[in-house]
N, C-alpha and C positions, 0 to 999 in steps of 0.2 A: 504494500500500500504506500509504503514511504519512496519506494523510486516509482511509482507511480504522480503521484504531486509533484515531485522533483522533476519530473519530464514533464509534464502541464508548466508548473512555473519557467523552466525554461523556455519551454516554446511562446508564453506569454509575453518574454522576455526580449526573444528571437524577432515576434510580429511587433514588439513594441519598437526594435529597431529599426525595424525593415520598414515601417509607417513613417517612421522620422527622417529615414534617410530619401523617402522619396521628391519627385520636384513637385515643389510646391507651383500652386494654380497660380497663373498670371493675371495680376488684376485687369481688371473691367471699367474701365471709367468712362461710364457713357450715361447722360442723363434720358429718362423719357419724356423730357420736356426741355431742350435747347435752347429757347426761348427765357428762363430764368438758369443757369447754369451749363458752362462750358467747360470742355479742359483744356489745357495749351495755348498758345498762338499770343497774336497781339490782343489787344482791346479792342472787342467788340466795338462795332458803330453804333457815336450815340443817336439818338431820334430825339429830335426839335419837340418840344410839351406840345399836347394834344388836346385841343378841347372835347370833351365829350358831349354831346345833350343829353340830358337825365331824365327829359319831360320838364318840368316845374324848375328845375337849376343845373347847372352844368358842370364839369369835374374837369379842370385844367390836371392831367396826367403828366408827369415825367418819370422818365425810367435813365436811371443809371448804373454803368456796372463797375465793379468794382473787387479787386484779388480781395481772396476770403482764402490763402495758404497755398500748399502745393500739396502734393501727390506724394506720397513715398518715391518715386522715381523724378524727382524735380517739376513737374510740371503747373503749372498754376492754373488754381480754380480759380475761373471768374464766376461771381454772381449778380444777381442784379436786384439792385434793390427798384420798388417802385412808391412815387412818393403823389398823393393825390387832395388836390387843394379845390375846396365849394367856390365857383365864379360867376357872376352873373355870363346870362346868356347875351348874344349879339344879337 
């Protein structure tokens, strides 16, 4: 019974090596929405504020982006922030 366990532990042992020495998954850095988050490259183009009509009042939009870190591989996350201010309408 006792070289029984002793061959289990080993092999437990064995696959704990063999898991660690494997290669590790390649990260993924892709958003499903591009439109608020990027990876890499220069800075996004900004866009001019926008006025929106609301019906009753109107919403001047601006969207800006702005690095929010990198990547374990150097790469930089841009984000965007968006900032939205009540204006009368035209």
């Amino acid at each position: 019974m006792k070289k029984v366990c002793a061959l289990a532990a080993y092999a437990l042992a064995a696959l704990s090596l063999v898991g660690c020495g494997a290669a590790t998954i390649a990260p993924n850095y892709q958003s499903t929405n591009p439109d608020l988050m990027r990876i890499g490259g220069d800075t996004p183009g900004q866009k001019e504020p926008e006025i929106v009509n609301m019906g009753s009042y109107c919403l001047q939009v601006t969207d800006k982006w702005k690095t929010d870190g990198k990547t374990p591989d150097g790469q930089v996350i841009w984000t965007k922030d968006s900032f939205r201010k009540a204006t009368p309408c035209r």
